[in-house]
Structures are given as C-alpha cells and as structure tokens.
C-alpha positions in Angstrom: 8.5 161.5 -147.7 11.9 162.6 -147.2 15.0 160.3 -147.0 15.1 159.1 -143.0 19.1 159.7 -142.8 18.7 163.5 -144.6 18.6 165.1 -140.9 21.9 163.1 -140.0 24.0 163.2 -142.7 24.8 166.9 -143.1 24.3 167.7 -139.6 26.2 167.0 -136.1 24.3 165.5 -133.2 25.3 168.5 -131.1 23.3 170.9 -133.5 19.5 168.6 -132.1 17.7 169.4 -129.2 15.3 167.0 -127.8 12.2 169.4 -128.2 12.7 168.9 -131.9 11.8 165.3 -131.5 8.1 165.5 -131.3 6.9 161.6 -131.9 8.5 158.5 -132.5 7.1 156.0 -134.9 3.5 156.9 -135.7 3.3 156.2 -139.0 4.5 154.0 -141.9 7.7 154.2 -144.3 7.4 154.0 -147.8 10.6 154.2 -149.2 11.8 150.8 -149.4 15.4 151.4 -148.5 13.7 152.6 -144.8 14.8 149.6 -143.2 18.1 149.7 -144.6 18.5 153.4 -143.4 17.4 152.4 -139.7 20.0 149.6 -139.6 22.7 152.4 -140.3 21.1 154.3 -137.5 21.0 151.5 -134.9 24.8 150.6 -136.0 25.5 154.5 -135.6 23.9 154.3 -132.2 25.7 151.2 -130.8 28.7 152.5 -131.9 28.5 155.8 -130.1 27.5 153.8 -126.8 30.4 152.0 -127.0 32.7 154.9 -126.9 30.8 156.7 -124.8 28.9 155.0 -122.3 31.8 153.1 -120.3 33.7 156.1 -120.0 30.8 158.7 -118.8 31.5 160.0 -115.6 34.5 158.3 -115.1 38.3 159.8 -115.8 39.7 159.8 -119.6 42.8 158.1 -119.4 45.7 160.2 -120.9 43.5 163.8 -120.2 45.4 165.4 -117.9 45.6 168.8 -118.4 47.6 171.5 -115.9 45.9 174.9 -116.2 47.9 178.0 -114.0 48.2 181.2 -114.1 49.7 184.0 -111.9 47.2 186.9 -110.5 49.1 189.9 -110.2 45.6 192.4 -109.1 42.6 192.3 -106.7 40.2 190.6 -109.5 38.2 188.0 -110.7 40.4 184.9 -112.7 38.6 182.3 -115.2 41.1 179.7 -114.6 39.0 176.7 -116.5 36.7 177.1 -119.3 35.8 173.6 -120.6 35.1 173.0 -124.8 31.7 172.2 -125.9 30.7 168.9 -124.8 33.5 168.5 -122.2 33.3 168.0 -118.5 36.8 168.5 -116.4 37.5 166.6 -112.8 39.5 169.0 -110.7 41.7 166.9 -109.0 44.7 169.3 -107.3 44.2 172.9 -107.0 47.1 175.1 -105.5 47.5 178.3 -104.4 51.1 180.7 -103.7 50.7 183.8 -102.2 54.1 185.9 -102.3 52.0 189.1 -100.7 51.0 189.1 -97.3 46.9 189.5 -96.8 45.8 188.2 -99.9 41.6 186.5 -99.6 41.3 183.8 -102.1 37.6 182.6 -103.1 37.0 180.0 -105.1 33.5 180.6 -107.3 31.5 178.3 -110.4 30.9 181.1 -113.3 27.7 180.2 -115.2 28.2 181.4 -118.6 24.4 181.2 -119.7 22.8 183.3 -117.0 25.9 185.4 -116.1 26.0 184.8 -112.6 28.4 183.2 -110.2 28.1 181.0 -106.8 30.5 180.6 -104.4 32.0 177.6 -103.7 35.0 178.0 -101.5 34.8 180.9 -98.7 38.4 181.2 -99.1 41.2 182.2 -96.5 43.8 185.2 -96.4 47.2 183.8 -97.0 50.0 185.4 -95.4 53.3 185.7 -97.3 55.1 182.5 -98.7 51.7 180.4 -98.4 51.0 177.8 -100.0 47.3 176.5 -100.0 45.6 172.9 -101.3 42.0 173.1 -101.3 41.4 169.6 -101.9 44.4 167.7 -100.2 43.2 168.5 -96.6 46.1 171.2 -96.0 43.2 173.8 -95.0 40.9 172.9 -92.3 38.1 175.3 -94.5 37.9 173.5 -98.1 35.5 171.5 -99.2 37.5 167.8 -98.0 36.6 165.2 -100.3 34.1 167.1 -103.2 34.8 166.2 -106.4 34.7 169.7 -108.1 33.5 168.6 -112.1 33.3 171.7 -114.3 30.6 171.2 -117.1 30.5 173.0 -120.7 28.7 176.3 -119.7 30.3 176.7 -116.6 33.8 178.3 -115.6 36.3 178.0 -112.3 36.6 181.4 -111.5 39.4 182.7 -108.6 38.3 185.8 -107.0 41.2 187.8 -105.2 40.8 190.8 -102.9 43.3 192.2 -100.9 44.5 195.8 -99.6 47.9 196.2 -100.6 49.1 194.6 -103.6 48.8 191.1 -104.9 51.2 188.3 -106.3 49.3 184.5 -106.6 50.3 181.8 -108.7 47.4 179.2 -109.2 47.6 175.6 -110.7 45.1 173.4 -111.4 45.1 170.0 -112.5 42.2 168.3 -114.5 41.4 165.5 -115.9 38.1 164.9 -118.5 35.6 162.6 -117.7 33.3 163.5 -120.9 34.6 165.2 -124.2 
C-alpha cells in the first residue's frame, strides 16, 4: 500500500476534486506509521479551519482593493476578474459620464460557459453625471444587494451610446475568501 500522505505532499489541495474521493475508510492500514500520518492530516486540517473558517463569508480585514478604469467606446468592460480561490464584496461602485446619452449596464460574466446575465438595467447618464449603484443615489439599482464576485465569474460594464463615449468607473472591493 502506498504511503497515506504521498497524495498530499507534492500536490496542492486546489489540484483535488471531490469525485476523486470514492470511499472513506473501508479497509485496514498496514504500514505502522499510518496512524502517525493521520495525526499530521487531522493537525493539517484543524489548522486550515482555523484560518479559514472564521473569516468565510465575512470581509478580510486590510483587502481593500480600488479597481477603475475609464471607457472611452460603446463596448463591453471586465472591470473585476477575481484570482483563483478568491471571492470580492463590491462595496462602492461609481460611475462619470463626461458625454451626454451614455446607457450604462452592469452584467456578471461567467467565464466557464461564456455567457453573461444582467444584473443592473442600467440608466443613460446625461453629461457631468455621476451615478452610485449601491448608495441609493439611483432610484433603479439594486438597494441593499451585496454584489460578491466569485473565482469564474467577472463584473463586466456594458456601454452603448450614439455619439461618443467618455466614463470613468471605480469600484471598491474587499475579499471575503482568498
């Protein structure tokens, strides 16, 4: 029988599915170090929890990250792209128009099937306005949704307009899983 901690030690816990994992238990360890090996496990385990569990879901302290970016054409902006593993809380999102007639739409990108969904209908914005989904400024955004962008998945501004276009977009995030 193979050494239990082979699987572990030269590989990272983000490289295991859980449709590898057929059965637990089952059956009876020879090696007399088994024991020994399981103990590192459990201590490897515990330790993770207690990094990891009191935190999920909730704000990272000291993660706050400001992503912007100025839109200068009628197209489609990826404005966040989490890292593997990471989840971001969106927690200020604004929008300055300097062209008149400017529709904004705010959509979630799914990077594994390709597709997007809308998520804010979005508003024309005449000249010089500025626009706060999530503050309450706009009586058409989605009040009090907390907007948490998961690994796979992209904020993505969608501009259309008929003349030209000038918007500056900043975003605020902070992680809640990395």
């Amino acid at each position: 029988m193979k050494d239990l901690l082979d699987p572990l030690r030269y590989n990272n816990l983000s490289n295991f599915e859980l449709t590898d994992v057929r059965s637990i238990g089952g059956g009876v360890f020879a090696q007399l170090d088994t024991l020994e090996h399981l103990k590192i496990l459990d201590t490897v385990v515990k330790a993770y929890q207690s990094v990891h569990v009191p935190t999920f879901g909730h704000p990272i302290p000291n993660t706050n990250e400001l992503h912007g970016t100025n839109i200068t054409s009628a197209t489609d902006t990826k404005l966040i792209t989490p890292a593997v593993g990471e989840v971001l809380k969106v927690q200020a999102l604004q929008m300055t128009s300097s062209e008149a007639g400017t529709t904004v739409s705010i959509y979630i990108y799914d990077t594994a099937s390709t597709t997007s969904v809308l998520y804010w209908s979005g508003a024309t914005l005449p000249n010089g306005t500025t626009i706060t989904p999530f503050v309450g400024a706009d009586s058409n955004a989605p009040l009090n949704i907390g907007l948490e962008i998961p690994y796979g998945q992209e904020l993505l501004i969608k501009t259309v307009s008929s003349g030209t276009v000038s918007l500056e977009v900043k975003c605020l995030t902070i992680k809640t899983q990395q």
